[in-house]
TORDRENSE-17728 format. One line per 10 residues: number of its first residue (from 0); their letters; for each residue x, y, z of N, C-alpha, C. Coordinates in Angstrom, 3 decimals. Layout:
BEGIN
NUM> a> X:Y:Z:X:Y:Z:X:Y:Z | ...
This chain:
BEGIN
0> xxxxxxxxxx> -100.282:-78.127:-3.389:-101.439:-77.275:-3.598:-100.980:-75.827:-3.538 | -101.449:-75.001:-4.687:-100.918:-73.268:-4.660:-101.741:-72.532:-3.188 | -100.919:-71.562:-2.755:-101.778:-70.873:-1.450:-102.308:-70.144:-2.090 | -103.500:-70.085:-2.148:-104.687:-69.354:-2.480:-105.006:-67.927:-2.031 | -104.689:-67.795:-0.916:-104.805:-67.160:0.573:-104.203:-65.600:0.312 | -104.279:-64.445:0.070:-103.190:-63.252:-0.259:-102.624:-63.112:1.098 | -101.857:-61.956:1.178:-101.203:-61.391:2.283:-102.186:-61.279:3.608 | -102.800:-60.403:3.245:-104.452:-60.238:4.057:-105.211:-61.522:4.779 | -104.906:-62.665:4.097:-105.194:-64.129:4.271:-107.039:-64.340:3.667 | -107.300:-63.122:3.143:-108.788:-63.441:2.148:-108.189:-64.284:1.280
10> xxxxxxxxxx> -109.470:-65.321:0.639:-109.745:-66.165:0.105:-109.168:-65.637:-1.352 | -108.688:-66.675:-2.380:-108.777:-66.194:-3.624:-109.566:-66.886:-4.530 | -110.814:-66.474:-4.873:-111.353:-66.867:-5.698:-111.247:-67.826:-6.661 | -110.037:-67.016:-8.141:-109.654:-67.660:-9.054:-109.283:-68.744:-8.594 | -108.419:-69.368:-7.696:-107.685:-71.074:-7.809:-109.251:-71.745:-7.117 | -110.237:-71.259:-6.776:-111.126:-72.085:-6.380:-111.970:-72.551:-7.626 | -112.722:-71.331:-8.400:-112.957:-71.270:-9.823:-112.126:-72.576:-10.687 | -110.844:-71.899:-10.525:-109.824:-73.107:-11.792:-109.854:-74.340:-10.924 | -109.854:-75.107:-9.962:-109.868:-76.133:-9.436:-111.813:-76.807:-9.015 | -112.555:-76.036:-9.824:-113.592:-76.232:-9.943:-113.940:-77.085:-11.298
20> xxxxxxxxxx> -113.699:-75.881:-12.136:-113.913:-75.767:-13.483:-112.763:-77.443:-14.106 | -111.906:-77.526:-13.421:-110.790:-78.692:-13.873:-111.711:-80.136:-13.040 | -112.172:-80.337:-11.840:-113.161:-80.862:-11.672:-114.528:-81.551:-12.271 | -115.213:-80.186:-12.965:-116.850:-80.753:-13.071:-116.040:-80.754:-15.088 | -114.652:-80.671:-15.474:-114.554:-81.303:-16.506:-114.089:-82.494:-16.601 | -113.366:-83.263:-15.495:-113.532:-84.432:-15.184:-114.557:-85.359:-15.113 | -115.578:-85.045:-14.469:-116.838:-85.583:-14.244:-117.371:-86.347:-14.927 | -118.068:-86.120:-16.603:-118.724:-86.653:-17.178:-118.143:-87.396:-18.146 | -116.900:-87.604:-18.003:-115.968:-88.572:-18.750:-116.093:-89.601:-17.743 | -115.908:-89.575:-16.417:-115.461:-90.931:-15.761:-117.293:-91.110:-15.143
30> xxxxxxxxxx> -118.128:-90.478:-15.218:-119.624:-91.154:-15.075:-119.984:-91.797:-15.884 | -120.250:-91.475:-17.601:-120.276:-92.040:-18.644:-119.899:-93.290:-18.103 | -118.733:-93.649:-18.254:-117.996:-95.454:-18.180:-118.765:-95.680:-16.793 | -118.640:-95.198:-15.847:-119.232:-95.503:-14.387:-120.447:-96.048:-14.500 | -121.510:-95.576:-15.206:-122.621:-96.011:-15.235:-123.049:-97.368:-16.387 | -122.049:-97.211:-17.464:-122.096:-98.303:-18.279:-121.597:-99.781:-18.004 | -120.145:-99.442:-16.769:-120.471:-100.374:-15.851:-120.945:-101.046:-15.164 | -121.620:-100.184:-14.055:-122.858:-100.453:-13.275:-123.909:-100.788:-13.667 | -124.011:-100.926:-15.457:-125.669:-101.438:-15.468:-125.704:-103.023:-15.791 | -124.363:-103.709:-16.190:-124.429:-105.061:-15.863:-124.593:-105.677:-14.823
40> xxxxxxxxxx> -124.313:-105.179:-13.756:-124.973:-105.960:-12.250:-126.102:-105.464:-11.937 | -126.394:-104.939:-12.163:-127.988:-103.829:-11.913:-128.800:-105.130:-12.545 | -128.974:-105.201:-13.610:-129.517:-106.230:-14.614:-129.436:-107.223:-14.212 | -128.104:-108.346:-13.738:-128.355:-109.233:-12.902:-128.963:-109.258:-11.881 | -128.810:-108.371:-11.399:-129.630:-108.413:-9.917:-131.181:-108.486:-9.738 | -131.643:-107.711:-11.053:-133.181:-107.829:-11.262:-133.462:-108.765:-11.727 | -133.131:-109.940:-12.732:-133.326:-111.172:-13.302:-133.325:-112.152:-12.215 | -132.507:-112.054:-11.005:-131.830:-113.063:-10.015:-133.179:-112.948:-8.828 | -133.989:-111.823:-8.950:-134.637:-110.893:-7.866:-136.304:-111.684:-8.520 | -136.703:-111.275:-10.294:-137.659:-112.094:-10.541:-137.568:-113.455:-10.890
50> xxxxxxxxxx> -136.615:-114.149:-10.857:-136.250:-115.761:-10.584:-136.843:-116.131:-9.247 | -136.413:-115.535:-8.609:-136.609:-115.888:-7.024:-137.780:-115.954:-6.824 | -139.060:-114.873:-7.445:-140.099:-114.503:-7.250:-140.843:-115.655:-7.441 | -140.416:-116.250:-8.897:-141.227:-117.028:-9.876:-140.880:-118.395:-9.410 | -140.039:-118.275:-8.772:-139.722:-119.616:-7.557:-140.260:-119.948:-6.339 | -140.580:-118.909:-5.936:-141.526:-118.798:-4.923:-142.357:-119.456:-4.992 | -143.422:-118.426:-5.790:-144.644:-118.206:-6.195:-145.040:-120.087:-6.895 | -143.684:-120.554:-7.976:-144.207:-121.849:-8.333:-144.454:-122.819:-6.571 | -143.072:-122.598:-5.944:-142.953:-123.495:-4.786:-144.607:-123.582:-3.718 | -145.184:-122.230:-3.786:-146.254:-122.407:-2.729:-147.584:-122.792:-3.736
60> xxxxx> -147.482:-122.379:-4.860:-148.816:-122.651:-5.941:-148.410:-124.523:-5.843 | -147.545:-124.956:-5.727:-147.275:-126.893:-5.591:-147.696:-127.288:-4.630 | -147.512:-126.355:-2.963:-147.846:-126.841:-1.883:-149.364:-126.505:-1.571 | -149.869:-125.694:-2.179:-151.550:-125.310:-1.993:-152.094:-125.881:-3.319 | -151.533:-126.432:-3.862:-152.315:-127.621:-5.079:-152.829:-128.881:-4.463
């Protein structure tokens, strides 16, 4: 990592800026795929979630018949 820091030991701006800016351009390349991932289990999970429901719901509508 570059020392940022001058003689004085104040902060330097610029490498915070450029290690920002190299950051939030990372970002929306690896969210994109991140989220296109994540929406196949998302989806299972809600199908698996109203299965259950509709399983229920048949199981006690049999026992109060």
């Amino acid at each position: 990592m570059a020392n940022t820091q001058g003689p004085q030991g104040h902060h330097d701006p610029a490498g915070s800026t450029q290690m920002f800016r190299a950051f939030v351009d990372e970002g929306p390349q690896g969210g994109g795929r991140q989220r296109a991932a994540s929406s196949g289990p998302r989806i299972g999970l809600i199908v698996g979630v109203i299965a259950a429901v509709v399983i229920v719901a048949a199981v006690a509508w049999l026992a109060l018949k």
